[in-house]
C-alpha positions in Angstrom: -20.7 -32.8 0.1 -19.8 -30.0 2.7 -19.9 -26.6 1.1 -17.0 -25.3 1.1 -15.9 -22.1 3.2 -16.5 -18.3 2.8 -13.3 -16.5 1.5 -15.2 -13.1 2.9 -12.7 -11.9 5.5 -14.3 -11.8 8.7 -12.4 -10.7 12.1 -14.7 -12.7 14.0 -13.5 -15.9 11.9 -9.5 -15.2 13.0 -8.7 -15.6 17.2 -6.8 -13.4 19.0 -3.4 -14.3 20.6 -4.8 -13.5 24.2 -8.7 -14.1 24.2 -9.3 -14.6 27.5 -8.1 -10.6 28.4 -10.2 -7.6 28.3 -9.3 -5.8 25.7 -10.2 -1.9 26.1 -12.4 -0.6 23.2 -11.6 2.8 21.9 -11.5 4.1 18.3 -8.5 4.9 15.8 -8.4 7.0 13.0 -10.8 9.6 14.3 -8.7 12.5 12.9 -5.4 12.8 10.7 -2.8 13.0 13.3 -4.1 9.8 15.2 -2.1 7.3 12.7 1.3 8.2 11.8 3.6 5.7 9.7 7.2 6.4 9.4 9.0 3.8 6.7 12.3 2.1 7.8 14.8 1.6 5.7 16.4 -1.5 4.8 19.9 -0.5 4.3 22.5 3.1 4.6 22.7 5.0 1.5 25.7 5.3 -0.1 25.7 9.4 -0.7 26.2 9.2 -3.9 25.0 7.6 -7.4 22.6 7.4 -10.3 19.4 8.0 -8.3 18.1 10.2 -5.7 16.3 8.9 -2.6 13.4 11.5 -1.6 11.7 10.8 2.1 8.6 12.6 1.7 5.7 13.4 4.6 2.2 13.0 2.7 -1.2 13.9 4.2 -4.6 13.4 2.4 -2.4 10.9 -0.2 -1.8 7.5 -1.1 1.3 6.6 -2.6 -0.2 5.6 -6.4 -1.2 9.4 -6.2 1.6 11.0 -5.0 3.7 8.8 -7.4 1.4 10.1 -10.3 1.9 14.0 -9.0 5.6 13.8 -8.8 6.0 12.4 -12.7 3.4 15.1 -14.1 5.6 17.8 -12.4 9.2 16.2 -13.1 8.5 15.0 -16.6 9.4 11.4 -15.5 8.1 8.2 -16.3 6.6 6.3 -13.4 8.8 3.0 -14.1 11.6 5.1 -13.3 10.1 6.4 -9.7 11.1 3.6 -7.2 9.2 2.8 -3.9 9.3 0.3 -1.4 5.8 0.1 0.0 2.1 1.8 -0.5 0.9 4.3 2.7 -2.4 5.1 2.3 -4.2 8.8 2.6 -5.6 7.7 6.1 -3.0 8.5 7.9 0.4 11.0 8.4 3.2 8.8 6.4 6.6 9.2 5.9 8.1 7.1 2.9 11.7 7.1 0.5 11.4 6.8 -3.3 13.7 7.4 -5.5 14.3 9.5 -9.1 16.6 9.8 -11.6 19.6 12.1 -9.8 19.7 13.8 -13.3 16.2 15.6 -11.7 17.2 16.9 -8.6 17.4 20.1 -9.8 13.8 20.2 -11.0 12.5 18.8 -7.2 12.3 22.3 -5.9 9.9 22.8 -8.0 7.7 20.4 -6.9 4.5 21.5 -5.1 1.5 19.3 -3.7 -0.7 20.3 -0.7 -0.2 18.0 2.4 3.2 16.9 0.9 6.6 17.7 2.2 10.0 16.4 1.2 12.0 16.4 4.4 15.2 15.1 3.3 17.4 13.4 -0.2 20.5 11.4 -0.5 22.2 10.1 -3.1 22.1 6.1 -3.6 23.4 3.8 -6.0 20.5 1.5 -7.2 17.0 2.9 -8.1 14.1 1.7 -5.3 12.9 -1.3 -5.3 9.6 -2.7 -4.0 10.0 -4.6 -0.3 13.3 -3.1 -0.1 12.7 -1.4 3.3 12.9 -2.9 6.9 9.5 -2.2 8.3 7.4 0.8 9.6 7.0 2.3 12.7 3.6 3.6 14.4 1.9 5.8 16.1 -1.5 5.4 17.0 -4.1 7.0 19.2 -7.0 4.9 20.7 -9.7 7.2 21.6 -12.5 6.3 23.5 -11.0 3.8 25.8 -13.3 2.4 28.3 -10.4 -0.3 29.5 -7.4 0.7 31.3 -3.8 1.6 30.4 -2.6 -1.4 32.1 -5.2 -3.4 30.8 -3.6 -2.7 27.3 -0.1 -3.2 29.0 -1.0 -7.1 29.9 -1.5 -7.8 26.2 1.2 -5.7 24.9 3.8 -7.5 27.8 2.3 -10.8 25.8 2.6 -10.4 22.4 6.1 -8.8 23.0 6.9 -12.1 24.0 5.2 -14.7 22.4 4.9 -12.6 19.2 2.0 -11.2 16.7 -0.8 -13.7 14.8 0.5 -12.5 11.6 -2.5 -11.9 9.9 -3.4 -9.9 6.5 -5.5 -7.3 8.0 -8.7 -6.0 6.4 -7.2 -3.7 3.9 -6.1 -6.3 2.1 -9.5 -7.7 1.2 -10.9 -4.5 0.2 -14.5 -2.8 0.8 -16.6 -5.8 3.0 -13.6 -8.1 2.8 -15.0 -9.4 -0.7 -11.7 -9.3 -2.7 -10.7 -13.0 -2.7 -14.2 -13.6 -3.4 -13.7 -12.1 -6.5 -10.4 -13.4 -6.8 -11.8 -17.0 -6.4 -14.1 -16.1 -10.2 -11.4 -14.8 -12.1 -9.2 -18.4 -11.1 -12.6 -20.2 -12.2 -13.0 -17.9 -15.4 -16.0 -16.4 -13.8 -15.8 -13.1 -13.7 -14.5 -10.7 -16.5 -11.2 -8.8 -16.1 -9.0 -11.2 -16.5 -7.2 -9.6 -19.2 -6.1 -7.1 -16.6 -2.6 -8.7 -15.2 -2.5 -5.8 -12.2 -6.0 -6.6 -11.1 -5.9 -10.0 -11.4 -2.9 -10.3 -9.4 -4.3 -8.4 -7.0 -7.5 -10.1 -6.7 -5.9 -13.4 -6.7 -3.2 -12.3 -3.9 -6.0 -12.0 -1.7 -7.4 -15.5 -2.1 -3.4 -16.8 -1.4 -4.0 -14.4 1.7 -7.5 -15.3 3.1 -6.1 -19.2 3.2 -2.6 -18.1 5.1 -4.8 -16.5 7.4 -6.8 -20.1 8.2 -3.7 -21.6 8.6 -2.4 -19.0 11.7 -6.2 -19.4 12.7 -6.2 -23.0 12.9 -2.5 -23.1 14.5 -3.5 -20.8 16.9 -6.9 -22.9 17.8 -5.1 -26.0 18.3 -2.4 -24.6 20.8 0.7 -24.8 17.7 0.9 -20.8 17.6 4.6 -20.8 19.2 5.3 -24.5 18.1 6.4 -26.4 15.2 5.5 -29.5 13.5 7.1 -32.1 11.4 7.5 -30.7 7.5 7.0 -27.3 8.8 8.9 -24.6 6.8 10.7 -22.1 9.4 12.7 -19.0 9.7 15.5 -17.9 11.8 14.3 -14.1 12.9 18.1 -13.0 13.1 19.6 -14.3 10.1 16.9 -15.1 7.8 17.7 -18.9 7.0 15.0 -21.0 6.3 14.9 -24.8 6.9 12.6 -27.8 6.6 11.6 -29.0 10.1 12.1 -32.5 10.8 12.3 -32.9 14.4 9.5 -30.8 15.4 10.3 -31.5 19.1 14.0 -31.0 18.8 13.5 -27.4 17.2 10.1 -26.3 19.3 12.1 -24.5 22.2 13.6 -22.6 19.9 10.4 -21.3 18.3 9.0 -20.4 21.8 12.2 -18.7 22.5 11.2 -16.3 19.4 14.2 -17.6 17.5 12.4 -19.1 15.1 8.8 -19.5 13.2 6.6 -21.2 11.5 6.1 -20.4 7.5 3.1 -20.6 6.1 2.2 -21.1 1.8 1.2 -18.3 -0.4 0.1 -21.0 -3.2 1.6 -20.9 -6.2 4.0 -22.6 -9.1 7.3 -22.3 -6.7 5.7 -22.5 -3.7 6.0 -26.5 -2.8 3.0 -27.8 -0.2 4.7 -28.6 2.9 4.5 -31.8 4.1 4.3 -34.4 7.0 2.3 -33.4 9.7 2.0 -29.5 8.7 1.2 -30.1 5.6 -2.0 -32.1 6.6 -2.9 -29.5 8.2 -2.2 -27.3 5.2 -4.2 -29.3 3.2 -7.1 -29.8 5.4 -7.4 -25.7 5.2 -7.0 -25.5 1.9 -9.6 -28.4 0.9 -12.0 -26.9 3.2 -12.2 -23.9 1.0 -12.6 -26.4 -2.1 -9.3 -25.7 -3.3 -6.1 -27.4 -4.4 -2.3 -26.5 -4.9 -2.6 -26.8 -9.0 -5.5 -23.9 -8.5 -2.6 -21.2 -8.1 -0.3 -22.4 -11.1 -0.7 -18.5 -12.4 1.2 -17.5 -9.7 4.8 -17.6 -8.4 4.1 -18.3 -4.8 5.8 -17.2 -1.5 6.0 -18.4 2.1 5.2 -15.9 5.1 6.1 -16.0 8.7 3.1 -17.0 10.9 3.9 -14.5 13.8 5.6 -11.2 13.7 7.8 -9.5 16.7 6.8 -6.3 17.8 9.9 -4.1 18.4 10.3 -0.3 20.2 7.0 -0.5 21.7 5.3 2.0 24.2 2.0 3.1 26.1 1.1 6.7 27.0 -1.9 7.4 28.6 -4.3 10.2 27.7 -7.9 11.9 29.3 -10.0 9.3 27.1 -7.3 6.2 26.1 -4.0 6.1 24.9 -1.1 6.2 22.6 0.5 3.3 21.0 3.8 3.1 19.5 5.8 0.7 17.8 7.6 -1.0 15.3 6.2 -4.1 12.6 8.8 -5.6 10.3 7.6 -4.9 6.5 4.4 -6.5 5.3 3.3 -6.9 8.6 -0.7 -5.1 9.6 -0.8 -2.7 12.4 -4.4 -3.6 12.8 -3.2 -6.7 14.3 -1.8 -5.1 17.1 -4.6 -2.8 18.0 -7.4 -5.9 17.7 -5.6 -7.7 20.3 -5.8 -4.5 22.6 -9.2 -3.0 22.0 -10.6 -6.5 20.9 -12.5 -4.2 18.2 -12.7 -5.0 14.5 -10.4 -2.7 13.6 -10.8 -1.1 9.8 -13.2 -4.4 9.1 -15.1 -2.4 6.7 -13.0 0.3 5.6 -11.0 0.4 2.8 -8.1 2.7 4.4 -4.4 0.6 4.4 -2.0 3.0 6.0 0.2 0.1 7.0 2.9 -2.1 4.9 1.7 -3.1 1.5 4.1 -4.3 -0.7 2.2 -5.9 -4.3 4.7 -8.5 -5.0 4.8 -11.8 -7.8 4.0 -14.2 -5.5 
């Protein structure tokens, strides 16, 4: 019997969308200021409304924290603070949440050190997680020993073909060794299960670690920008969703960036696909000794396979260069910068100053 395979995340287990260029080395994250994430939001406010949206700059802070900070000193309780996304301490961040309006009088007296608010408005409905369009970057590579145009050849490409749409290594915590211990609490292996957030998020990562095989193996066998028979897909302007039946009928469209593959975050509501993809589903997820059923305490999603980059740029500096750019939500900067410096970026680093939303699925 073959044993099955690791659920450590390991870069070196995930290809790259352009392997055969140079990629040009270099190091982020060695101060503050090189990783700034601004959050986009999804829709206008209305100016008016039960709840107050705050866009707050944070440095030295994680989200949890600064949520934490902002109830001691308002006297609110955190289920009524709404956020759409988690920015780590890592980096410069810029994120909305929202409080009661009924408190806006009490926010000038909010103080924290390497917090700002930079701007309110008034909004109807309270915050809800996921409810923002995506984040934009900006990133310094120091160190560089490739060139700027170098980094230009694989930017030109994945503007156009689109983004492996990987969970990056935050996900999968300290050594990538979450889903490993996500894997005991679904066999009853490990204590803890009585704690719903942890187990969620433990589990979440095993869901993640298989989606990643599944871009992995598409991308191996030349399907990145295609689409096969039973695939789910998703229209990237609209949003629809539809079941793929005549894979060579609809793969143009996919490699004209109108539409991509989906692939299964396992769970009760989340059906197997079928046909031809899901063989190939099923041949990942047997290889890790796994079946559908295994993830019945969950809801399940789907995610897109690729992401497009939008609003991207290279500047050039004395020892690399700056990166900027825009990721639709839930989508891992690291991505980006592996395919440029062909580095394992963050691989053992717990930082996540990118899109994390902790959803049911």
């Amino acid at each position: 019997m073959t044993e099955p395979r690791s659920l450590k995340f390991d870069w070196n287990t995930l290809p790259t969308l352009t392997p055969t260029l140079p990629g040009t080395g270099g190091t982020i994250r060695a101060q503050l200021e090189d990783f700034r994430v601004d959050e986009i939001p999804l829709y206008p406010f209305s100016g008016e409304g039960e709840f107050l949206f705050v866009r707050l700059e944070k440095r030295g802070h994680n989200t949890n924290h600064l949520m934490q900070e902002l109830c001691n000193q308002l006297g609110v309780e955190p289920k009524k603070v709404g956020v759409a996304g988690l920015k780590d301490r890592h980096a410069i961040t810029t994120q909305w949440m929202s409080i009661p309006a009924k408190l806006e009088k009490h926010l000038g007296n909010f103080s924290l050190e390497g917090v700002r608010i930079l701007e309110t408005a008034r909004h109807d409905n309270k915050l809800g997680m996921g409810h923002l369009q995506g984040n934009r970057f900006e990133i310094r590579v120091r160190g560089a020993a490739g060139t700027l145009e170098q980094a230009q050849t694989v930017l030109d490409i994945l503007l156009e073909r689109g983004l492996p749409n990987y969970f990056g290594p935050q996900r999968f915590g300290i050594d990538g060794r979450n889903a490993e211990e996500g894997l005991k609490l679904m066999q009853n292996k490990m204590r803890g299960g009585g704690n719903i957030m942890l187990k969620r998020f433990l589990i979440s990562a095993v869901q993640s670690q298989i989606f990643n095989a599944f871009v992995a193996a598409r991308l191996e066998r030349g399907i990145f920008d295609r689409l096969l028979e039973g695939d789910m897909a998703k229209k990237h302007d609209t949003g629809g969703v539809f079941r793929v039946l005549d894979a060579e009928l609809e793969t143009p469209r996919a490699q004209r960036g109108e539409v991509s593959a989906l692939g299964t975050l396992f769970g009760r509501k989340a059906k197997p696909l079928t046909g031809e993809a899901g063989a190939l589903e099923g041949e990942i997820l047997a290889s890790f000794g796994l079946e559908p059923e295994d993830f019945s305490s969950r809801l399940g999603d789907r995610r897109l396979t690729r992401a497009f980059i939008t609003n991207a740029s290279l500047t050039g500096t004395e020892d690399g260069y700056w990166i900027r750019f825009d990721l639709p939500r839930g989508s891992f900067a690291t991505s980006v910068l592996r395919e440029l410096t062909k580095t394992e970026v963050d691989a053992a680093d717990e930082s996540s100053s990118e899109e994390e939303t902790t959803s049911e699925a």
